[in-house]
C-alpha positions in Angstrom: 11.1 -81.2 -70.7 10.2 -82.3 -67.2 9.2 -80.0 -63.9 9.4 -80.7 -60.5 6.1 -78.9 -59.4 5.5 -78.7 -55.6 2.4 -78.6 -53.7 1.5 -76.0 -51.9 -1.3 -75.3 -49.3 -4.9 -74.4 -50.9 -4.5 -71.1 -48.2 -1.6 -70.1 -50.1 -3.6 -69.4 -53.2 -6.7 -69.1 -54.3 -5.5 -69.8 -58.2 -6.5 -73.7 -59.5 -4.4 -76.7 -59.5 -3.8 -77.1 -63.5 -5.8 -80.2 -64.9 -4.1 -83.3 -64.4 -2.2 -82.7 -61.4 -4.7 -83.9 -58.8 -3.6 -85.5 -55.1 -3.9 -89.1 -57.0 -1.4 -88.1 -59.6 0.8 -86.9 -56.6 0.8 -90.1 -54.5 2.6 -92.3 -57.5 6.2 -92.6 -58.2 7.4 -93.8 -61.9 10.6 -94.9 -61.9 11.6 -93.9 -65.8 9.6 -90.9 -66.8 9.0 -90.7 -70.4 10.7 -87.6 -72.2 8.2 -84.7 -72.1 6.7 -85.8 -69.2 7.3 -84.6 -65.7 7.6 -86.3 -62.6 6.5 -85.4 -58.7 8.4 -87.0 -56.3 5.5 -87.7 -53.6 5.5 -88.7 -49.6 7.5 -92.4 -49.1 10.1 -91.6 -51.8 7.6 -92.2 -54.4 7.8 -90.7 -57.9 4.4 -89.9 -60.0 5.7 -89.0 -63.8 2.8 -86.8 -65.9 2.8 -85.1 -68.7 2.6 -81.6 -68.9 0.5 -79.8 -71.5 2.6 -76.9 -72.8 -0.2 -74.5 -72.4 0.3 -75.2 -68.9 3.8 -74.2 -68.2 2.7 -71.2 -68.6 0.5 -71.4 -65.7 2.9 -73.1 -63.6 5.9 -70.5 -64.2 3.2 -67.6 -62.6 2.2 -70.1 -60.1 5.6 -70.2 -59.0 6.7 -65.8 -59.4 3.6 -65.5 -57.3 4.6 -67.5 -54.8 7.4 -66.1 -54.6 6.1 -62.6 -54.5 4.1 -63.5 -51.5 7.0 -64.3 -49.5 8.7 -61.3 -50.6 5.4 -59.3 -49.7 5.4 -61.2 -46.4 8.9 -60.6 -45.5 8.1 -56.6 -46.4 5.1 -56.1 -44.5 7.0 -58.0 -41.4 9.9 -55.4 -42.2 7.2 -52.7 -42.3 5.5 -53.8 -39.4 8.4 -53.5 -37.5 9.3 -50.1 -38.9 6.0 -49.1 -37.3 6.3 -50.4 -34.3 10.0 -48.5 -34.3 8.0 -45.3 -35.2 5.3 -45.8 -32.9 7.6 -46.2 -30.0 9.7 -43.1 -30.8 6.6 -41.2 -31.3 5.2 -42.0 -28.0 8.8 -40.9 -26.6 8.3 -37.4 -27.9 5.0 -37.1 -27.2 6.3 -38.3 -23.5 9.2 -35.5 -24.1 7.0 -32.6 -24.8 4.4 -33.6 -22.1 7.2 -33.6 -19.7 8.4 -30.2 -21.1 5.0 -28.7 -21.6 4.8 -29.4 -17.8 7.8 -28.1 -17.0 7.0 -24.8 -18.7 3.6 -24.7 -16.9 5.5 -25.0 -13.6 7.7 -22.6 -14.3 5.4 -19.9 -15.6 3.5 -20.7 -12.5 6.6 -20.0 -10.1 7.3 -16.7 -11.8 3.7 -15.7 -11.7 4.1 -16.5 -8.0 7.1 -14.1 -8.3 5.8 -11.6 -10.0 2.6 -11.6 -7.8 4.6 -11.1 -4.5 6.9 -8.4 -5.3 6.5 -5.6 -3.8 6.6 -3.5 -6.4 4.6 -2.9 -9.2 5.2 -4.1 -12.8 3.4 -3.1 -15.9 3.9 -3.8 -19.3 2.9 -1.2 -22.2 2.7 -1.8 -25.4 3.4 0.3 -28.1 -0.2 1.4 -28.6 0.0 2.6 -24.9 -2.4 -0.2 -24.0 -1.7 -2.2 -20.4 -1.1 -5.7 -21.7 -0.1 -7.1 -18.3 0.5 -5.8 -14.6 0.9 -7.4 -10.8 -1.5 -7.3 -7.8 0.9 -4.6 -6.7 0.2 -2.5 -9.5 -2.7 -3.1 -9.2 -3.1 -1.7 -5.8 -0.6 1.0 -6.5 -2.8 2.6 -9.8 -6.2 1.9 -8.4 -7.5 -0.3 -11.2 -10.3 -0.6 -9.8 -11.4 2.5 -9.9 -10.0 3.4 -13.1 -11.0 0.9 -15.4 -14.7 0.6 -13.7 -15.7 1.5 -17.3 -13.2 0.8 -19.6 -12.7 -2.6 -18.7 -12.2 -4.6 -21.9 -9.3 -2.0 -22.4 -6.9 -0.9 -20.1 -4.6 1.9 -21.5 -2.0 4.8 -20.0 -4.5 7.7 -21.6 -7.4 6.2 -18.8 -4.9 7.1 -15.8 -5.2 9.6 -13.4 -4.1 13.1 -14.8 -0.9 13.2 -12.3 0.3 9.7 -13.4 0.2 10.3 -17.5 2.7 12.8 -17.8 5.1 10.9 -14.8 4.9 7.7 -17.4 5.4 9.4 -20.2 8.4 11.8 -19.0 9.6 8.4 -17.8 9.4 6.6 -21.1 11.2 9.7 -22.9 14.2 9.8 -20.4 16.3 7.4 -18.1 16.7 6.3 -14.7 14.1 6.5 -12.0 11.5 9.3 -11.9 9.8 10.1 -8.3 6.3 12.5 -8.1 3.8 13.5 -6.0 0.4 12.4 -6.9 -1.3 13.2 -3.8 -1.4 15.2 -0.7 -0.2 11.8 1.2 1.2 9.8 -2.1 4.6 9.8 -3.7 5.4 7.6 -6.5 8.7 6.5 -8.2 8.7 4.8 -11.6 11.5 3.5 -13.8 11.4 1.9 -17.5 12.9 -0.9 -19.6 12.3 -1.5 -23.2 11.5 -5.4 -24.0 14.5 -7.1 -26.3 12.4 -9.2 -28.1 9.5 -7.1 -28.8 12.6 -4.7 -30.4 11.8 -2.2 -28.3 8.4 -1.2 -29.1 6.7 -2.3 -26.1 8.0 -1.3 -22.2 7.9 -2.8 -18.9 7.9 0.0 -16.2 8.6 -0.7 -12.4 6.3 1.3 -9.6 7.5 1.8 -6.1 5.3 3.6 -3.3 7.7 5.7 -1.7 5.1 7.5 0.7 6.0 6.0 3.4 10.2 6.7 2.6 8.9 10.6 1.8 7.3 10.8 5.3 10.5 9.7 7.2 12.5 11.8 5.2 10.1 15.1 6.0 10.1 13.9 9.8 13.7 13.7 10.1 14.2 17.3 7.8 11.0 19.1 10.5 13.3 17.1 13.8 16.6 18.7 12.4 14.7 22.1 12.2 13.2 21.8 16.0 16.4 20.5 17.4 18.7 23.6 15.7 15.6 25.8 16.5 15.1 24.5 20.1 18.8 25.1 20.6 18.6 28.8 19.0 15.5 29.4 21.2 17.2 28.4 24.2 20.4 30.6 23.6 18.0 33.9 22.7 15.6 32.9 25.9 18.5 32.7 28.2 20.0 36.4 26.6 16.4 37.7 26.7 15.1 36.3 29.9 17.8 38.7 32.3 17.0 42.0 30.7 12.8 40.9 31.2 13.3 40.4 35.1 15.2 43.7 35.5 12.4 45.4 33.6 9.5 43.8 35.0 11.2 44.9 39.1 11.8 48.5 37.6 7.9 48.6 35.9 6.4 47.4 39.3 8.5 50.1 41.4 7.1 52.6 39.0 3.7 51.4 39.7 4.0 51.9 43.5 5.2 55.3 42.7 3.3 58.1 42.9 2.5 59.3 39.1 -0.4 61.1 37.4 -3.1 59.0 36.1 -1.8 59.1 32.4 1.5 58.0 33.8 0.3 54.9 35.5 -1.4 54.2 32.8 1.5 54.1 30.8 3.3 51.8 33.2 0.2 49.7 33.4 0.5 49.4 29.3 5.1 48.8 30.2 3.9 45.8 32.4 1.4 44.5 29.9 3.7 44.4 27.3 6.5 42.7 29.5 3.9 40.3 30.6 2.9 39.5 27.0 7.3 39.5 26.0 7.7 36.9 28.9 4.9 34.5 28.1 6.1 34.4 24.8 9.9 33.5 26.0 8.2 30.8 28.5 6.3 29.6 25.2 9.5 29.2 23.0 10.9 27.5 26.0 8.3 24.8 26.4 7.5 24.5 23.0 11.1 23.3 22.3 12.6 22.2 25.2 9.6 21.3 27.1 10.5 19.1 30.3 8.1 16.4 31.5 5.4 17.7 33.5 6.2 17.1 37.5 3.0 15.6 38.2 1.5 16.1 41.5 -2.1 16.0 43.0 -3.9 19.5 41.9 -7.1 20.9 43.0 -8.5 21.9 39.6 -11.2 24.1 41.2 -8.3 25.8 43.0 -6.7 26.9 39.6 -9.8 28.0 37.9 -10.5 30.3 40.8 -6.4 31.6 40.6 -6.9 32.1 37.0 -10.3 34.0 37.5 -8.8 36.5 39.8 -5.6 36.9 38.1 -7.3 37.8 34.7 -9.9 39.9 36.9 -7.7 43.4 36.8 -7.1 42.7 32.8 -10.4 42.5 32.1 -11.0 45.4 34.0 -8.9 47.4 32.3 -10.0 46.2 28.7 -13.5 46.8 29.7 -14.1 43.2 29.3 -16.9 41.2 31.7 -15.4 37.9 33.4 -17.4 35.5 34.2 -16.3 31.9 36.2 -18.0 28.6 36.8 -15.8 27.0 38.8 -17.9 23.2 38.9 -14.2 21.3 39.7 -13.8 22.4 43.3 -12.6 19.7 45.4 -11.8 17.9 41.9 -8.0 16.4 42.0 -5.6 15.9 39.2 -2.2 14.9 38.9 -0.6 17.6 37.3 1.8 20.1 36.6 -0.1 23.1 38.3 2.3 25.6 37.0 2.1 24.1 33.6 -2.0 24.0 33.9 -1.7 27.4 34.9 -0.2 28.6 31.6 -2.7 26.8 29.8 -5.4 28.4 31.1 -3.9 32.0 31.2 -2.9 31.4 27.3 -6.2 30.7 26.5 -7.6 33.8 27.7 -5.1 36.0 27.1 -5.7 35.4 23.7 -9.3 36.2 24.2 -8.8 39.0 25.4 -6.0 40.1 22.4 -9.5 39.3 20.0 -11.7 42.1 22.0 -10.2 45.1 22.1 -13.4 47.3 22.2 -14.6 45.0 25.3 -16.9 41.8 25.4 -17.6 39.0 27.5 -15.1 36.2 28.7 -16.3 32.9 30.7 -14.4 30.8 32.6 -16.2 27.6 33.7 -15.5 23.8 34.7 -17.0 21.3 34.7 -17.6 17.4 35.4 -19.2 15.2 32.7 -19.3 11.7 31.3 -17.6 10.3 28.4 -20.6 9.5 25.7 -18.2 6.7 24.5 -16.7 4.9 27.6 -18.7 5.7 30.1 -15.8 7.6 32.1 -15.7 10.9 33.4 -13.6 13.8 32.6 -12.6 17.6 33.5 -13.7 19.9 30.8 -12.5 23.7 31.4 -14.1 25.8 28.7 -12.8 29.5 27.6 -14.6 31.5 25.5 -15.3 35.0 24.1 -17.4 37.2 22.3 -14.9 38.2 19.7 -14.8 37.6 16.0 -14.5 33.7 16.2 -12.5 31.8 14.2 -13.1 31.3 10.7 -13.6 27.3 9.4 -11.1 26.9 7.3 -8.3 27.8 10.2 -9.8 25.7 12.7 -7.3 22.3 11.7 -4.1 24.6 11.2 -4.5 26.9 15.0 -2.7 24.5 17.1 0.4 23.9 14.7 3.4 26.0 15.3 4.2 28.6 13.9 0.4 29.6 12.8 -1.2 32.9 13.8 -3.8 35.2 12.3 -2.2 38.5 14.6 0.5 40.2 12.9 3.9 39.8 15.0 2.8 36.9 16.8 4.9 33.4 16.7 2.2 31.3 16.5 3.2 29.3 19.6 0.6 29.9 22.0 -1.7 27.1 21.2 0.8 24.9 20.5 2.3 25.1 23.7 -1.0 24.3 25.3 -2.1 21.0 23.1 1.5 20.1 24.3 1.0 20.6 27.7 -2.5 19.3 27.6 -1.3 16.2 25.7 1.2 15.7 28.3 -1.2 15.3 31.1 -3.2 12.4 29.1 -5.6 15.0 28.0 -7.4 16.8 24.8 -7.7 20.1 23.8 -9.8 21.5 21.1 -11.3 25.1 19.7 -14.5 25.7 17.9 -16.8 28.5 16.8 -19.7 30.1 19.0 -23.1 30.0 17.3 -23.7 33.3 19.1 -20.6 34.9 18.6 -16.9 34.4 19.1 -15.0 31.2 20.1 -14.2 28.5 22.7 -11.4 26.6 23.9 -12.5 23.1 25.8 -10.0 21.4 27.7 -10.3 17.5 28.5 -8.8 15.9 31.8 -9.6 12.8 32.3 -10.7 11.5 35.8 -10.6 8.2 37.4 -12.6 7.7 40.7 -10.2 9.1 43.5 -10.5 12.7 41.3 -14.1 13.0 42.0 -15.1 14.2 45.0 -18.8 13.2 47.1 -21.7 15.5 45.9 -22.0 16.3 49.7 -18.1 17.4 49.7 -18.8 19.5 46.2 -21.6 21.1 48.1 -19.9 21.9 51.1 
């Protein structure tokens, strides 16, 4: 039996050539091979015949099946090469893909953080366990974090709020809608709450809006309603009261030029005082509520200290009261309403006098000084008494309407004058006597054509 055997390259395989097949018995060609021998068809056409051992077919059948199981293992590990090249390109287009989405997710957490962070409310979120798990600058600002969590800081819950705020959040949680509350004197609050879909419910996102501001227009609007209906009531009641006064005020004087006993002028000196008092109350209500703008003209201040000095003289006579004025504002001009200063000044001590029924001592003085801040100069005109004073707690609430410490008064008298006073550019404020009693200072201020020479002052 004969065998074509090729050659192959000694890369190929590192297995022997079989003995007897050697590069010289490759290069011959024998025309008529005998049987059992095998012949090799070399380069040039040339056949070599040889005989081949039959232990070596053997050999030469597994040379051949592992030649051919190399190119089969090279055609799979091209095919497999390829494969990973296919894999390696699609992975490094999903790594691409998630990159690109990872990105996208970072942006858009980012804008909503942005979101979030300038709304203008405030967002928390609560979990179940009543712990804060996340909350905006607004919040933030709103609950006073700071403050709160200065010592539990590695845990923010609902239970380390404010005692006013705990019971809001819960009563909010428990019900629906929006919940508003006051947590302060200047502070109101409004919260609403939403349960989280995916966290079935058990944690809750609750919205915080500082209504303060809202609450104050609100209360601003409600007190200018009640002054405009009031103003317009007072007005009508003035008007009805203000005709009967006159005719009783001309009747009270012709009694007082009559001649009556001594107990009977009395009582018609206590008839005018009373209708004195009932018409400065009427003027109050008036200008309180329906004030008109002071007709400012230039005023001698030094002339209406010494007016209100010699009008109060005969009252404090009669109350057994001493008056005493230092009038240091002569020759000092204001533009001002005089009649308007005036009341000021007569309201002031009249209610000085009210305070000392048993008698006392009542000063009148003005003054010229400078301002400790500016530099500037102002009129000061100071009343005070020897009467009981005013007690420190009352001293912020005496110059809001409606305020008194004396049974059956309105409470409109200093009002009226820290209008009046305010309306001429000024300040007026109270405080208590160490001595005894109270004062009333009154602040003007000046600009250089109010102050007169120290030669003119002297003179």
């Amino acid at each position: 039996m004969a065998f074509a055997v090729q050659k192959l390259p000694v890369a190929m395989t590192s297995l022997p050539m079989p003995q007897g097949v050697s590069d010289s018995l490759l290069s011959g060609f024998v025309p008529n091979p005998a049987p059992g021998c095998d012949e090799i068809e070399a380069a040039g056409g040339v056949t070599t015949v040889f005989q081949v051992l039959p232990e070596e077919q053997h050999l030469l059948r597994a040379f051949r099946s592992f030649a051919e199981t190399a190119g089969s293992l090279e055609h799979s590990y091209g095919l497999l090469r390829a494969e990973v090249a296919r894999l390696h390109r699609e992975l490094e287009e999903s790594h691409a893909g998630l990159a690109r989405s990872l990105e996208q997710n970072r942006a858009m957490r980012q804008h909503l953080d942005r979101i979030l962070e300038s709304l203008p409310c405030g967002v928390v979120v609560v979990s179940s366990s009543g712990e804060i798990t996340h909350w905006n600058p607004e919040a933030q600002r709103i609950l006073a974090f700071e403050e709160i969590f200065k010592i539990t800081a590695a845990r923010r819950a609902l239970s380390d709020l404010s005692g006013e705020l705990i019971p809001l959040f819960d009563a909010t949680r428990a019900g629906s809608g929006e919940r508003e509350q006051q947590i302060s004197a200047e502070r109101w609050l409004a919260v609403r709450q939403a349960a989280l879909a995916e966290d079935n419910g058990a944690s809750s996102v609750f919205i915080l809006q500082d209504i303060s501001e809202r609450k104050r227009m609100e209360q601003q609007q409600a007190r200018h309603r009640r002054e405009q209906a009031l103003a317009e009531m007072s007005a009508v009641l003035a008007h009805e009261v203000r005709n009967p006064l006159g005719s009783l005020e001309l009747f009270a004087s012709l009694l007082s030029e009559a001649s009556l006993s001594a107990e009977c002028q009395e009582w018609v000196g206590h008839l005018q005082h009373g209708l004195r008092t009932l018409g400065a109350t009427v003027n109050n209500v008036l200008h309180f509520h329906g004030a008109p703008p002071p007709q400012r003209t230039p005023v001698d201040l030094g002339q209406v200290l010494d007016w209100a000095g010699s009008f109060l003289a005969p009252l404090a006579r009669r109350a057994a009261v001493k008056l005493v004025v230092r009038n240091g504002l002569r020759r000092v001009v204001f533009p001002g309403d005089r009649p308007q200063l005036e009341q000021v000044l007569l309201n002031l001590a009249l209610n000085s006098l009210r305070v000392m029924p048993d008698g006392g001592t009542l000063e009148l003085e003005g003054v010229v000084a400078p301002d400790a801040i500016n530099g500037s100069r102002f009129a000061a005109l100071t009343i005070s008494d020897t009467g009981p004073g005013i007690a420190p707690e009352n001293l912020a609430e005496i110059f809001k309407a409606g305020f008194s410490t004396r049974p059956g008064s309105p409470g409109l008298g200093l009002a009226v004058c820290r209008k009046i006073v305010q309306q001429h550019g000024g300040a007026i404020a109270g405080a208590v006597r160490a001595e005894a009693g109270a004062s009333f200072t009154v602040r003007f201020p000046l600009d250089e054509t109010s102050q007169p020479s120290e030669r003119e002052r002297a003179s």
